[in-house]
ZADO-1210 file (C-alpha; in nm, 4 decimals, padded with zeros to 6 digits):
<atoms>
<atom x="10.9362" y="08.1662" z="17.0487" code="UNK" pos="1"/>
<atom x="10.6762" y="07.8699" z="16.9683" code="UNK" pos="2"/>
<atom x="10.5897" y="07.5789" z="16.9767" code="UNK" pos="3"/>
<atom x="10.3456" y="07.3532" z="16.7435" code="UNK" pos="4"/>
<atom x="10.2703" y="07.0053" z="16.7799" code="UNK" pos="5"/>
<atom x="10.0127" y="06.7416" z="16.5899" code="UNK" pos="6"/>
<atom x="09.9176" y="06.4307" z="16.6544" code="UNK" pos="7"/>
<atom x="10.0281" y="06.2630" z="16.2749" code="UNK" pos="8"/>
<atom x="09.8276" y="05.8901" z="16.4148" code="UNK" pos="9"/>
<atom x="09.6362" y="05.7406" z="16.6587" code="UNK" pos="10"/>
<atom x="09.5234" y="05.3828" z="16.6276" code="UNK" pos="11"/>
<atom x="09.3282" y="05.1202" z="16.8542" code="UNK" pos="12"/>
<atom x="09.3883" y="04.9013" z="17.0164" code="UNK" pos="13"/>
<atom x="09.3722" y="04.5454" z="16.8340" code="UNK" pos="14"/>
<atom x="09.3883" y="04.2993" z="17.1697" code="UNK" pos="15"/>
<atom x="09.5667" y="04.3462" z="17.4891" code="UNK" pos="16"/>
<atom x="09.8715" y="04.2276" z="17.3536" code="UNK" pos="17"/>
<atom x="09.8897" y="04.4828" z="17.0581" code="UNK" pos="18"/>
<atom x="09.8011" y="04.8142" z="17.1468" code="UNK" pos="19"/>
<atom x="09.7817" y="05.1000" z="16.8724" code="UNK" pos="20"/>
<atom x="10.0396" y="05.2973" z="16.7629" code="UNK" pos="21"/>
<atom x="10.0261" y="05.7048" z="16.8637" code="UNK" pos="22"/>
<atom x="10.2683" y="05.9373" z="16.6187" code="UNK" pos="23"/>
<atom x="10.3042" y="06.2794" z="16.7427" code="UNK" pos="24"/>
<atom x="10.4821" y="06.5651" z="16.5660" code="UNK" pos="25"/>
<atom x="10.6040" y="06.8659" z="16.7210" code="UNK" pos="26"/>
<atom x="10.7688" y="07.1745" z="16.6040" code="UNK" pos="27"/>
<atom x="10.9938" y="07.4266" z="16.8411" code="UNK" pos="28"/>
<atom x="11.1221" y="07.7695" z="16.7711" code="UNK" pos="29"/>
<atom x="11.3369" y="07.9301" z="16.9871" code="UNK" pos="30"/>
<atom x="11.1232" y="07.7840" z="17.2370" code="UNK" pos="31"/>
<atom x="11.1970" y="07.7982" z="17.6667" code="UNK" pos="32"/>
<atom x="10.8983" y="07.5943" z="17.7841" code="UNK" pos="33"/>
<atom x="10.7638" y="07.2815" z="17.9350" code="UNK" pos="34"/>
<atom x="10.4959" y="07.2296" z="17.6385" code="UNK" pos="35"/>
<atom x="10.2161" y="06.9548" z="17.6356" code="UNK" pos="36"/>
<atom x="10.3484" y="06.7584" z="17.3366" code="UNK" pos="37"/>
<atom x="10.0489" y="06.4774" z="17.3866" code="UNK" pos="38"/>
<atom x="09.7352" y="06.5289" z="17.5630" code="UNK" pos="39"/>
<atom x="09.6427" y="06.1403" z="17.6237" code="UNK" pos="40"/>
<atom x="09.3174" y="06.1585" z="17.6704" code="UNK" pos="41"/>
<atom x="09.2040" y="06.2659" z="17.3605" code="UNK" pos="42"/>
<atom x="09.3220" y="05.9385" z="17.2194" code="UNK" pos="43"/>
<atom x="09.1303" y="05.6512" z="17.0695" code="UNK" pos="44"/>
<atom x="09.0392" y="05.4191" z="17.3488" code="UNK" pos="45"/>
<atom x="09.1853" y="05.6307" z="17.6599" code="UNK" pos="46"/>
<atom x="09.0875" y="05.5228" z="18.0258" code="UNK" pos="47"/>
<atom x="09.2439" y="05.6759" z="18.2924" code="UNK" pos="48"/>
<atom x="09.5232" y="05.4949" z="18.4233" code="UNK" pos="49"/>
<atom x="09.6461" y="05.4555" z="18.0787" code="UNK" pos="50"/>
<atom x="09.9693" y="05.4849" z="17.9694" code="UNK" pos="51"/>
<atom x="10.1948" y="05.5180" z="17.6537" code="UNK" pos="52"/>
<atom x="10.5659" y="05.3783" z="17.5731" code="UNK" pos="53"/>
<atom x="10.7829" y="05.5010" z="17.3565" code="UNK" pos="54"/>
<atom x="10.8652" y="05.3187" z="17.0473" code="UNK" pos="55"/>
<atom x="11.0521" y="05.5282" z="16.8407" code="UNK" pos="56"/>
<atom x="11.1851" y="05.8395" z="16.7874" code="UNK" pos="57"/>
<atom x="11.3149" y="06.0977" z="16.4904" code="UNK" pos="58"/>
<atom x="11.4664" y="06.4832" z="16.6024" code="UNK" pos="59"/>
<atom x="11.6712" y="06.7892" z="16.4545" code="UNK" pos="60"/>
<atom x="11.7450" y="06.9915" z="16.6914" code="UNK" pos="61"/>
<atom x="11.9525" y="07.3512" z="16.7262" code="UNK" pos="62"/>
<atom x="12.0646" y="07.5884" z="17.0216" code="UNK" pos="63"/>
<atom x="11.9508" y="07.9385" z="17.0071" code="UNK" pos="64"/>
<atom x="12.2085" y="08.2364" z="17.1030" code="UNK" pos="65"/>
<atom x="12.1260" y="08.3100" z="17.4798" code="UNK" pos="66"/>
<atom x="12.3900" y="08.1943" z="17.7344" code="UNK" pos="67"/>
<atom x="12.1326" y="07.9490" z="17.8917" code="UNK" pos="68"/>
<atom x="12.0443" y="07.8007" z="17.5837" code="UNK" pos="69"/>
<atom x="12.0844" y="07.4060" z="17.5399" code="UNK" pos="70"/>
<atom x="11.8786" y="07.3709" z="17.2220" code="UNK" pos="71"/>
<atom x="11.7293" y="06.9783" z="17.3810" code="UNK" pos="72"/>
<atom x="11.4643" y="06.8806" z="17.4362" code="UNK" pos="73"/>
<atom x="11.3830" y="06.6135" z="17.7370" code="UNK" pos="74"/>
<atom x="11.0342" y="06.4099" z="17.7050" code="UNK" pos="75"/>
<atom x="10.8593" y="06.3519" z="17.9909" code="UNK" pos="76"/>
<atom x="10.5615" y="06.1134" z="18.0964" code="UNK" pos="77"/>
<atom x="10.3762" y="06.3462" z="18.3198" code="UNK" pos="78"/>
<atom x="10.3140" y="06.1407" z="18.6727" code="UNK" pos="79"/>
<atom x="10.0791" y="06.2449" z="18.9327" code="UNK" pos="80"/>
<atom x="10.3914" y="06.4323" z="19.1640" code="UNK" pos="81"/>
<atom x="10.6609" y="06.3443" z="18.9545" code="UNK" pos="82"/>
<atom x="10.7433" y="06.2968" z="18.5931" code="UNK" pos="83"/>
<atom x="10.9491" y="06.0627" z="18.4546" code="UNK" pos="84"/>
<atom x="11.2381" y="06.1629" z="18.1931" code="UNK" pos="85"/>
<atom x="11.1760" y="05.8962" z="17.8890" code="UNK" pos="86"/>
<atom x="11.4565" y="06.0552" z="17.6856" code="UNK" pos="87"/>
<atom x="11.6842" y="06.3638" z="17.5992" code="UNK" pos="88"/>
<atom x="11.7162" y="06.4697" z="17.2906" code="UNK" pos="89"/>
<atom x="11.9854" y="06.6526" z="17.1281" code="UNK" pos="90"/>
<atom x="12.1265" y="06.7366" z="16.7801" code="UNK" pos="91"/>
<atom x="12.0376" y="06.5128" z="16.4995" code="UNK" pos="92"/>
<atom x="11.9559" y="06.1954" z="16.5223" code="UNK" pos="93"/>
<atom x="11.6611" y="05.8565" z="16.5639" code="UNK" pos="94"/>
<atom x="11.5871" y="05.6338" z="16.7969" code="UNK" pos="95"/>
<atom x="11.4817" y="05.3269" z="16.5910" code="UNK" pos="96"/>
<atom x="11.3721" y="05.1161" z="16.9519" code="UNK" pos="97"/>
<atom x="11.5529" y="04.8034" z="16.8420" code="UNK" pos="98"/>
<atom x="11.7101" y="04.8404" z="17.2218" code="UNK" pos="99"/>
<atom x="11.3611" y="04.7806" z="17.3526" code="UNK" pos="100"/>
<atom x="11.0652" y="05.0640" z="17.3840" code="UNK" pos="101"/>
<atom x="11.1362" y="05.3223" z="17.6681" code="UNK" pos="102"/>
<atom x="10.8313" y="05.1696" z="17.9570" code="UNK" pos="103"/>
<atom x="10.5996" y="05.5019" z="18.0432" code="UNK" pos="104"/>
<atom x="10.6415" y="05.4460" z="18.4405" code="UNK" pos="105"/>
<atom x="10.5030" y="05.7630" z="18.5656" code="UNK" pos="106"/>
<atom x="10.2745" y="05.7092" z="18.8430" code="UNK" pos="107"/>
<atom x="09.9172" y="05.8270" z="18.7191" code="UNK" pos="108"/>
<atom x="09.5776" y="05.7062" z="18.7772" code="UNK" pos="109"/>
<atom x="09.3740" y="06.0214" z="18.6412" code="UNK" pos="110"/>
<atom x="09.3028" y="06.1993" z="18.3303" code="UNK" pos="111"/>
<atom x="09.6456" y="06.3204" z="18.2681" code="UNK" pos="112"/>
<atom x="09.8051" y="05.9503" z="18.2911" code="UNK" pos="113"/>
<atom x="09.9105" y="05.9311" z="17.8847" code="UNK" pos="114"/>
<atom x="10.0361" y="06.3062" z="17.8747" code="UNK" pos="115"/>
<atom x="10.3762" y="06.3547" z="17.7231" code="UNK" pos="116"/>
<atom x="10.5487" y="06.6680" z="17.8114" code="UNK" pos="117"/>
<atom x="10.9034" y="06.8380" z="17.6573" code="UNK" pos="118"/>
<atom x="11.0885" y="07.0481" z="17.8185" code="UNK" pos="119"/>
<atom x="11.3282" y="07.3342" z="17.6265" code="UNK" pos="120"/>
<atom x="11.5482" y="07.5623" z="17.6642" code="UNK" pos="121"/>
<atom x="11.6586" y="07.7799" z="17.3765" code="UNK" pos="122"/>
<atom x="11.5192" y="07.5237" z="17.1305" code="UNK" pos="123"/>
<atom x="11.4320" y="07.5135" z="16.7873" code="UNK" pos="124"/>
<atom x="11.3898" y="07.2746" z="16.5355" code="UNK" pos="125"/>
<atom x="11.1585" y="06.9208" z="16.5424" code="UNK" pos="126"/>
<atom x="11.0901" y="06.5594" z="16.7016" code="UNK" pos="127"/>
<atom x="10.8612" y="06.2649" z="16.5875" code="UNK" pos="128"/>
<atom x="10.8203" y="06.0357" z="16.8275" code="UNK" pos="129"/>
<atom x="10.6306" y="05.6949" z="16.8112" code="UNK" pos="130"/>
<atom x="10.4210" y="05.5603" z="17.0968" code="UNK" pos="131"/>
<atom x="10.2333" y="05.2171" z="17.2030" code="UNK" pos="132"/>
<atom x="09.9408" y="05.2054" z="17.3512" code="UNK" pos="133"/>
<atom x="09.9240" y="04.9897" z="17.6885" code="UNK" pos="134"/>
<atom x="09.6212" y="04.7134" z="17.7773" code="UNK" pos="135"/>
<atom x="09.4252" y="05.0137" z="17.9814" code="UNK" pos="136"/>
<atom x="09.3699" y="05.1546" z="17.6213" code="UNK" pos="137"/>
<atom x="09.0359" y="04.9908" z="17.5022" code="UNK" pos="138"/>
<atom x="08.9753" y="04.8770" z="17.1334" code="UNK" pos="139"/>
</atoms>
């Protein structure tokens, strides 16, 4: 079981209006975890209070052989009580965002307000997913 993930880009912002783009790629095998997939502030620009939506989205994903084995893998912004499911991912498949960007509306004023968690069960395989940075992000 493991789990690998790298942050592929991280640009700033330009203006309020266009914040910079955050690419994160992360890697699962046979993994049962709730794994930090983005630790938000070690991004360019972070302030807490910050927050990331997601843009877009790219995933191959498999079940592993135990009976509570799902093989998906659900994203989470972390909040400060609760997080806040931005997707489930399953199988193969991408999320191109021409439906809109997925808002991050966990409620999170500290440190940990940009985090991006994924929780597996009996998961292996990989997701790419895309985020924008919101106007709390400085240039």
């Amino acid at each position: 079981m493991s789990f690998v993930t790298t942050t592929v880009k991280d640009t700033v912002v330009s203006d309020g209006a266009n914040g910079g783009l955050v690419t994160v790629k992360a890697i699962f095998d046979n993994d049962t975890a709730d794994n930090l997939i983005l630790n938000g502030d070690a991004l360019s620009g972070f302030a807490n209070g910050a927050k990331l939506h997601l843009t877009r989205a790219w995933w191959a994903l498999t079940q592993g052989t135990a009976a509570a084995n799902t093989g998906d893998l659900i994203v989470k912004f972390i909040g400060a009580s609760d997080n806040v499911v931005a997707i489930q991912l399953a199988g193969t498949g991408h999320y191109d965002g021409t439906a809109g960007k997925v808002l991050g509306s966990a409620v999170n004023t500290t440190v940990t307000s940009a985090d991006i968690n994924g929780q597996t069960r009996g998961t292996s395989g990989y997701c790419i997913l895309e985020f924008r940075k919101d106007e709390t992000f400085t240039a």
